[in-house]
N, C-alpha and C positions, 0 to 999 in steps of 0.2 A: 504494500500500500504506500502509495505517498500522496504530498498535501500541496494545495497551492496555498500561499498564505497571504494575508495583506498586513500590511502595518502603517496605522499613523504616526508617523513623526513630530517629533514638538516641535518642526517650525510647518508644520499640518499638510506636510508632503504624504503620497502615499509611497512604498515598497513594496515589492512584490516579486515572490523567492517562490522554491519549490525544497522538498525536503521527506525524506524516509521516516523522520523521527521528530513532529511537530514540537515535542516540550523542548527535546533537548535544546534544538535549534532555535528558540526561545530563548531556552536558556543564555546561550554563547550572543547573541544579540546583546540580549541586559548587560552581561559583561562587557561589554565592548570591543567582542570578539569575532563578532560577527563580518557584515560586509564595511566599507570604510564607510559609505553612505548611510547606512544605519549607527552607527558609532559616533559621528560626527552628528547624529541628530536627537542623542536621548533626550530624554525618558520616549518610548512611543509607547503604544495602547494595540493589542493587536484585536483586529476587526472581521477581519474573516478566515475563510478554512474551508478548503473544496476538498473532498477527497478522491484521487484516482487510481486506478487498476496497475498502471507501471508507471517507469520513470520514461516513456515514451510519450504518453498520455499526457502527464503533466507539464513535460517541456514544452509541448505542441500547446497546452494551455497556457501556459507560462510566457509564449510568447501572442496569442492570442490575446491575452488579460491587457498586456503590456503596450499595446499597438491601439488599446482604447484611450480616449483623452480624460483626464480627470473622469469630469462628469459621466462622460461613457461610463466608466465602471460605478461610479454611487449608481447610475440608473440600472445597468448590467446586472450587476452583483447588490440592487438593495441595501447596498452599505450604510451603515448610520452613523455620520458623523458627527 
């Protein structure tokens, strides 16, 4: 299984990752371990979580997600900001 995730940013950017192991990779975020763009933007809030069959799936989502403008995705994914 893996996840597509989103995250808000504290300067109210979104991110948007894929990942085998949703807490961990949570985890390594908060720490600031994560990507440089998430690091450079704590604290965030995370807001969604797709689940998919492989990591084929997700990256084909991942960059699907990614290719929406802002609002594309609040409207897409129902997000609640």
């Amino acid at each position: 299984m893996y996840y597509l995730y989103i995250l808000l940013c504290n300067d109210n950017t979104l991110y948007t990752g894929i990942t085998n192991n949703i807490e961990s990779r949570l985890e390594i975020h908060r720490l600031g371990k994560g990507s440089k763009y998430v690091r450079s933007r704590l604290p965030f809030k995370h807001i969604y979580t797709e689940e998919l069959e492989s990591k084929s799936e997700a990256l084909k989502r991942e960059i699907e997600v990614k290719n929406l403008s802002r609002e594309g995705k609040i409207k897409a994914l129902n997000l609640k900001i």
